[in-house]
C-alpha positions in Angstrom: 8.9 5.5 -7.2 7.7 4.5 -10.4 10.3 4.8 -13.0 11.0 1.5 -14.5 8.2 0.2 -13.5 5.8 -1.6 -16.2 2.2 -1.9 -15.8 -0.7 -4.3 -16.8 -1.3 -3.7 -20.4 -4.9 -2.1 -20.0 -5.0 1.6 -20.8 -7.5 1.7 -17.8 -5.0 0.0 -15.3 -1.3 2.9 -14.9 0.1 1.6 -11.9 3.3 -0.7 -11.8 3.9 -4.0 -10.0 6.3 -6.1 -9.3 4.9 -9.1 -11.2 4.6 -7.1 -14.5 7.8 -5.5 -14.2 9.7 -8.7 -13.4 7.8 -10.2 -16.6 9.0 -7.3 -18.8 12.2 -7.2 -17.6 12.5 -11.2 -18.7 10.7 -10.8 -22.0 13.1 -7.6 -23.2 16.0 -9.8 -21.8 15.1 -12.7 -23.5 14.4 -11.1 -27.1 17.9 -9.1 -26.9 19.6 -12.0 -27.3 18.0 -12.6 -30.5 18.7 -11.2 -33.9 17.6 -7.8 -34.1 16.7 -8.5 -37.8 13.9 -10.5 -36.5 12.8 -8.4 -33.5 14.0 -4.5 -33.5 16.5 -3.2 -31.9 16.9 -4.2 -28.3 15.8 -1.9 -26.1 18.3 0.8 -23.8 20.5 -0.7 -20.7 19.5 1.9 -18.9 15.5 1.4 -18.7 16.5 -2.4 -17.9 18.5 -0.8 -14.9 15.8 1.0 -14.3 13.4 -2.1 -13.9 16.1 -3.4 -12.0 16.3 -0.5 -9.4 12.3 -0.4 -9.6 12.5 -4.2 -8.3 15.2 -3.9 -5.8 13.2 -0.7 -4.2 9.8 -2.9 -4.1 12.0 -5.2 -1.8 13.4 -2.6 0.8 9.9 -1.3 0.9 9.0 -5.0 1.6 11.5 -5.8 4.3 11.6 -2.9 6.1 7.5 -2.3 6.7 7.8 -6.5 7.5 10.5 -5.5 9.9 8.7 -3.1 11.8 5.6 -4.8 11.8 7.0 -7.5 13.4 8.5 -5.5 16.1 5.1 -3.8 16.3 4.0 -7.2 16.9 6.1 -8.6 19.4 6.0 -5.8 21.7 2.1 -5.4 21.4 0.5 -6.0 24.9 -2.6 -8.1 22.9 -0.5 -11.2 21.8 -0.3 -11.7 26.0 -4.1 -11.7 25.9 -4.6 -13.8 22.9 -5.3 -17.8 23.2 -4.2 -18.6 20.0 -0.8 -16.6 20.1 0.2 -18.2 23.4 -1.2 -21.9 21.7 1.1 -21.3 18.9 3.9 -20.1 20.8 4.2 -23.2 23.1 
């Protein structure tokens, strides 16, 4: 999913990411609340929704692949062989 998404400013570079999008999202917030005499109309509430849902997606993504890595993880039959792991788990 990439709708809503804002990418680094380079032609060269189409991809979104989460740091970009969150920075867009705050900079077209932030000049909506200022006269649109100075700085154009603000932009549509549904492309900010859709920055929004861009976001939240980015997170389930997130959690869910940290979720199941960690159950990878704990069941694995190499953390009972590894020194460190059973150091750190003491």
């Amino acid at each position: 999913m990439s709708k809503g998404g804002w990418s680094f400013s380079s032609a060269d570079h189409g991809w979104p990411g989460s740091d970009t999008t969150a920075t867009g999202l705050k900079a077209a917030l932030s000049l909506s609340m200022i006269s649109p005499q100075i700085v154009g109309d603000p932009m549509e509430v549904d492309r900010l929704y859709d920055g929004v849902n861009y976001l939240i997606s980015l997170m389930v993504v997130n959690i869910l692949f940290d979720s199941s890595l960690e159950l990878l993880l704990d069941s694995s039959p190499l953390l009972i062989h590894s020194p460190k792991m059973a150091k750190d788990s003491c």
